[in-house]
C-alpha positions in Angstrom: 60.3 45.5 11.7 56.5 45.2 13.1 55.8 43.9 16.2 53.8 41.1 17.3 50.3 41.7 18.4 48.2 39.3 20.9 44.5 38.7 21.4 44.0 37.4 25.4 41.5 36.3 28.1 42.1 37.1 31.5 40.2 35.6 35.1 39.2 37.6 37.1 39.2 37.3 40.8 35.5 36.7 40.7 35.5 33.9 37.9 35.2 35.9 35.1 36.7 36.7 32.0 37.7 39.6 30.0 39.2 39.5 26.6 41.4 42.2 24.7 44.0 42.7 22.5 47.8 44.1 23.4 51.3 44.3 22.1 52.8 43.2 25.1 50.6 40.7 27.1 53.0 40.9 30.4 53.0 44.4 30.5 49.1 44.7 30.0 48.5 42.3 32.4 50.4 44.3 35.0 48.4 47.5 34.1 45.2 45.8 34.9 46.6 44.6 38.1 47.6 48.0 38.9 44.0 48.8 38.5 44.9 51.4 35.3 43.0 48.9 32.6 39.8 47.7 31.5 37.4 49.4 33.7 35.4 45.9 33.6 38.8 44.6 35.7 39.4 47.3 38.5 36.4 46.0 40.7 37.4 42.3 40.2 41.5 42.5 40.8 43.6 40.4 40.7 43.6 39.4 37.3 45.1 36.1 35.6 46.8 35.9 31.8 44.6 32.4 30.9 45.2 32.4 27.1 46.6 34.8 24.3 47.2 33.9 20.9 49.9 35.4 18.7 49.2 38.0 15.3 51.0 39.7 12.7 49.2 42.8 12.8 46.9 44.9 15.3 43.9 44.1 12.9 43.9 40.6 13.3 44.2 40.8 17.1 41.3 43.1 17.3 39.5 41.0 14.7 40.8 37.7 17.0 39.4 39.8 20.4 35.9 40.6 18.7 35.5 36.6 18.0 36.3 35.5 21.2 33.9 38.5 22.9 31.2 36.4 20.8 31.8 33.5 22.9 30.3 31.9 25.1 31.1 30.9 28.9 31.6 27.4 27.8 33.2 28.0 24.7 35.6 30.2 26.2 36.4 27.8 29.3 37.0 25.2 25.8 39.5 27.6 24.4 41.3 28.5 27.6 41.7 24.5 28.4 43.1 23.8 24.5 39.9 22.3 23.4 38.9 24.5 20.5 
């Protein structure tokens, strides 16, 4: 059985947003709070799980991640708040 794969954005604690791609969001989300993820989050701690979106495979989440890194600011506040 294959798992579940999951594109995300997280907030910073400074107002800004990172994006990636995990197998288990809650468990991510607590490595980048421990300040062992993204080296873009361990200067701007703690970190909030603001959207993820759900895939069958690890290919569409990266593929998912890379679209959303395209975004912009506004687009990706639109996406967080349900709008896109």
């Amino acid at each position: 059985m294959a798992g579940k794969y999951y594109a995300y954005i997280l907030e910073c604690a400074d107002g800004t947003y990172y994006t990636g791609y995990t197998n288990d969001p809650e468990k991510r989300l607590q490595t980048h709070n421990a300040g062992k993820g993204g080296k873009y989050t361990r200067t701007r701690l703690p970190v909030r799980l603001v959207y993820s979106e759900e895939f069958e495979t690890r290919n569409e989440a990266m593929s998912r991640e890379w679209h959303i890194k395209q975004l912009t600011r506004k687009e990706k506040e639109e996406l967080v708040k349900g709008n896109i």
